[in-house]
N, C-alpha and C positions, 0 to 999 in steps of 0.2 A: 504494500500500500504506500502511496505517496505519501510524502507528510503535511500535505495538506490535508489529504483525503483523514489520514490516522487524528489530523489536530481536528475534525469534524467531527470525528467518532467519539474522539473524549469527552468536546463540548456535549454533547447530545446525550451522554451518559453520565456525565456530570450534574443533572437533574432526579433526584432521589425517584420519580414514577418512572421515567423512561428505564431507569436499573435496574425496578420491580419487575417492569413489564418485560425484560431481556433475560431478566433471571428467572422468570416464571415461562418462557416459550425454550429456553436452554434445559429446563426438566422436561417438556416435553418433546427435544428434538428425539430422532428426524421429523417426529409427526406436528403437523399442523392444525393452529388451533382458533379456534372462534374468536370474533372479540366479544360473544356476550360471556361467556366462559372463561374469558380474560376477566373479564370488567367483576363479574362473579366472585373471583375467586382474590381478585386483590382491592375489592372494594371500593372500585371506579367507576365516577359517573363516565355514560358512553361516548358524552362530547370531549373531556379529559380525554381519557384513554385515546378517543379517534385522532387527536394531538401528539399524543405519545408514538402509537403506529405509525402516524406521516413521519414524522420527524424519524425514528427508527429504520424507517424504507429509506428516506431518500439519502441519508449516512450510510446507507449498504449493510446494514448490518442485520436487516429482517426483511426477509421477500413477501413477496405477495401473492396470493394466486383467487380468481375465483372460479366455484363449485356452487354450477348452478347461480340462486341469488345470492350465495352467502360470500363473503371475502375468509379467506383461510390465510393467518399470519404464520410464521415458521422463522426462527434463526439461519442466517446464510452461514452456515459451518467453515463455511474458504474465508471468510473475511473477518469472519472471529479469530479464527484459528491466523491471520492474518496479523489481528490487532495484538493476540495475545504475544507471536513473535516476537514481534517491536519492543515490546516490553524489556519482556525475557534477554533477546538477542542484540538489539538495535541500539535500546535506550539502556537497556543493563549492561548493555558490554559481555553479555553471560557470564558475570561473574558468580564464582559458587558460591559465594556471602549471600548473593541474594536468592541465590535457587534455593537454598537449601526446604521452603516449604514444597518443593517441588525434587522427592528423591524418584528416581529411574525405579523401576521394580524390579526385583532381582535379577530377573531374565524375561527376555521379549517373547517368550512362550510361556504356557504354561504345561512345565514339563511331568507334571503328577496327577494323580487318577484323587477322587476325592472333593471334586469341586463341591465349594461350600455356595450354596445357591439360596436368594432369600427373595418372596416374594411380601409386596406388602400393598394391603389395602388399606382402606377408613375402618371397617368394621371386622376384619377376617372373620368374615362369619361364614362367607361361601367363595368369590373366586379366588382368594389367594389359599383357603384352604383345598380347592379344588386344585390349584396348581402344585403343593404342596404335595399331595397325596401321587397325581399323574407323575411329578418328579418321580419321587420316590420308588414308584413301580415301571415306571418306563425307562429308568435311569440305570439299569442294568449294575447297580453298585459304583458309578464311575462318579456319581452324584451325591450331596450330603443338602438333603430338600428341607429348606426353615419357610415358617410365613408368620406376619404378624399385620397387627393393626394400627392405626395413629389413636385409635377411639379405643379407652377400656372399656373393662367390664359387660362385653360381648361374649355370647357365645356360638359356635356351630349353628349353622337354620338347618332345620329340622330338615325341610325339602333339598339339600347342600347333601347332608349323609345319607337320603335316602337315594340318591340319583350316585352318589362313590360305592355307595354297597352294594346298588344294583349291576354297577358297571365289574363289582369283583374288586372293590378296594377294601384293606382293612381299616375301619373307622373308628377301632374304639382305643386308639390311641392320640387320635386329633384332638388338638383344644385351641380355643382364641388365643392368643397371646399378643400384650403391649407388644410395640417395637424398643422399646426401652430395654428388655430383656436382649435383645442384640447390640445394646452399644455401653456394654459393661465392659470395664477394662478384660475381665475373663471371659468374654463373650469370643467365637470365633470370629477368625477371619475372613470374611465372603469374598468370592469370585467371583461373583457374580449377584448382583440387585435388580430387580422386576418392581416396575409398580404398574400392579394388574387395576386400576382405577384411575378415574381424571382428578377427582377427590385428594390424593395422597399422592400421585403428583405437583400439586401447587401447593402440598402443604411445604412450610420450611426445614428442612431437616442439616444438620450438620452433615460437611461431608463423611463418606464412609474411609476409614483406615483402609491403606492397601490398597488403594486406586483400582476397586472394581469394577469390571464389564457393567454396563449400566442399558435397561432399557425399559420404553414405555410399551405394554399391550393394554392399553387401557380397554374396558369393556363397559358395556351400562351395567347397573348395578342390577341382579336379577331378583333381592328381596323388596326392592319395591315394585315386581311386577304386580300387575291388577286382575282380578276377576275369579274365575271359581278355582278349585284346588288342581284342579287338573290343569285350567289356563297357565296356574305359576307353577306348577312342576314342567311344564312343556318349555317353559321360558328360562328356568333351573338346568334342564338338558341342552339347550342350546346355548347357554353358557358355555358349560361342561365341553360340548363340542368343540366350540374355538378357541377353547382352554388347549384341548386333549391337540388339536392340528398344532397349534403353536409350540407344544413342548415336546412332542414327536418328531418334528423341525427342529427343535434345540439339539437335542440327542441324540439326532444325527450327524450335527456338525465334528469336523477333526477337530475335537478342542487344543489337544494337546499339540496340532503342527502347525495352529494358525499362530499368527504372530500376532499381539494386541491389536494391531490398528484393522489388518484385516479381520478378526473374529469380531472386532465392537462394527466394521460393514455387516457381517453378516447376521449379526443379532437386530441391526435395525434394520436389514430385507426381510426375513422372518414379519416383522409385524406391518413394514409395509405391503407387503401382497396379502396376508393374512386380512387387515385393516380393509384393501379395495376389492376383498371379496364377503366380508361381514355387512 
């Protein structure tokens, strides 16, 4: 980036909303996201926020696209990854003094079986325990499946364990769990983070230790489906489905001979063609 173009991108983000709004579409890159779901979720009137979005486009630092009537905003990942260089390279000189919040991971593979995998939702009541459970049994051992909530004192939906039991999952050792319980200094270390909801993607979370694989499958949430018992268990199964595609696609992947940059590609192809067929 030129340095004008880079002295535009600071100005622009030098504004505490446009930061909000860059840091809240950066949890859900690659996917693209609404601005009422923006406005929603960081508690912006739509004429703000619609200031925030121009001004974010035309710095290059968030694209645009529209779907149908709606405008769909997204992170441009070249010209983040752009800005952050400068920093790092350009304006730091790369010196180690200042990387040091930024350590390399020990190796650009991940050369061991065990991957520690953690899905989280608002309520783990149903998809993240459903991805938890598919881990676990589709993961052939290579896998170590956690999920949790941002919301306590949740438990399992009823309709959640009766659609894993039926499918031949063992359920009675699932329970709701805080996400708190994973960011104890004795808590493992993940490989990998899922946030199977739009909810717990824009919440704020500290980053994870150990610079994990990170991606969004967000899904509608299926205990608020409506209507008679059979309508929400039919809606509970179709969860469950584009749960079960998306992590039969993980599971496939060679984790062990991609090298980080290409395995964090192919975790976010996974939810984009999954995403343009849900």
């Amino acid at each position: 980036m030129e340095h004008n173009h880079i002295a535009h991108a600071f100005a622009t983000l030098g504004h505490p909303g446009r930061l909000a709004v860059i840091r809240l579409l950066m949890r859900f890159a690659p996917r693209a996201v609404r601005p009422t779901e923006i406005a929603q979720a960081l508690g912006l009137k739509p004429n703000t926020l619609s200031h925030h979005l121009s001004d974010l486009t035309d710095c290059g630092l968030v694209r645009v696209r529209r779907q149908g009537r709606s405008l769909l905003y997204s992170v441009d990942l070249d010209a983040t990854g752009r800005l952050l260089a400068y920093l790092a390279l350009d304006l730091g000189r790369a010196r180690p003094d200042l990387l040091t919040q930024f350590p390399p991971p020990e190796d650009t593979t991940m050369s061991k079986t065990g991957f520690h995998v953690l899905f989280i939702c608002s309520g783990n009541s149903a998809r993240s325990i459903f991805a938890e459970a598919l881990l676990r049994d589709l993961g052939n051992d290579r896998f170590v499946a956690h999920s949790a909530g941002t919301r306590a004192g949740t438990q399992p939906n009823p309709h959640a364990l009766q659609v894993l039991d039926r499918n031949g999952h063992d359920i009675t050792t699932l329970r709701s769990k805080h996400l708190s319980e994973f960011q104890t200094p004795d808590a493992p270390v993940m490989n990998f983070v899922f946030t199977v909801c739009d909810t717990s993607a824009a919440e704020e979370c500290p980053p994870w230790p150990g610079q994990p694989i990170t991606g969004h499958w967000g899904l509608p949430d299926p205990v608020k489906a409506q209507g008679t018992d059979a309508e929400k268990a039919l809606v509970f199964a179709q969860t469950y489905a584009a749960l079960r595609r998306r992590i039969e696609a993980f599971v496939a992947l060679p984790v062990a001979s991609l090298d980080r940059i290409s395995l964090q590609s192919r975790v976010d192809q996974i939810d984009a063609r999954e995403f343009s067929e849900d």
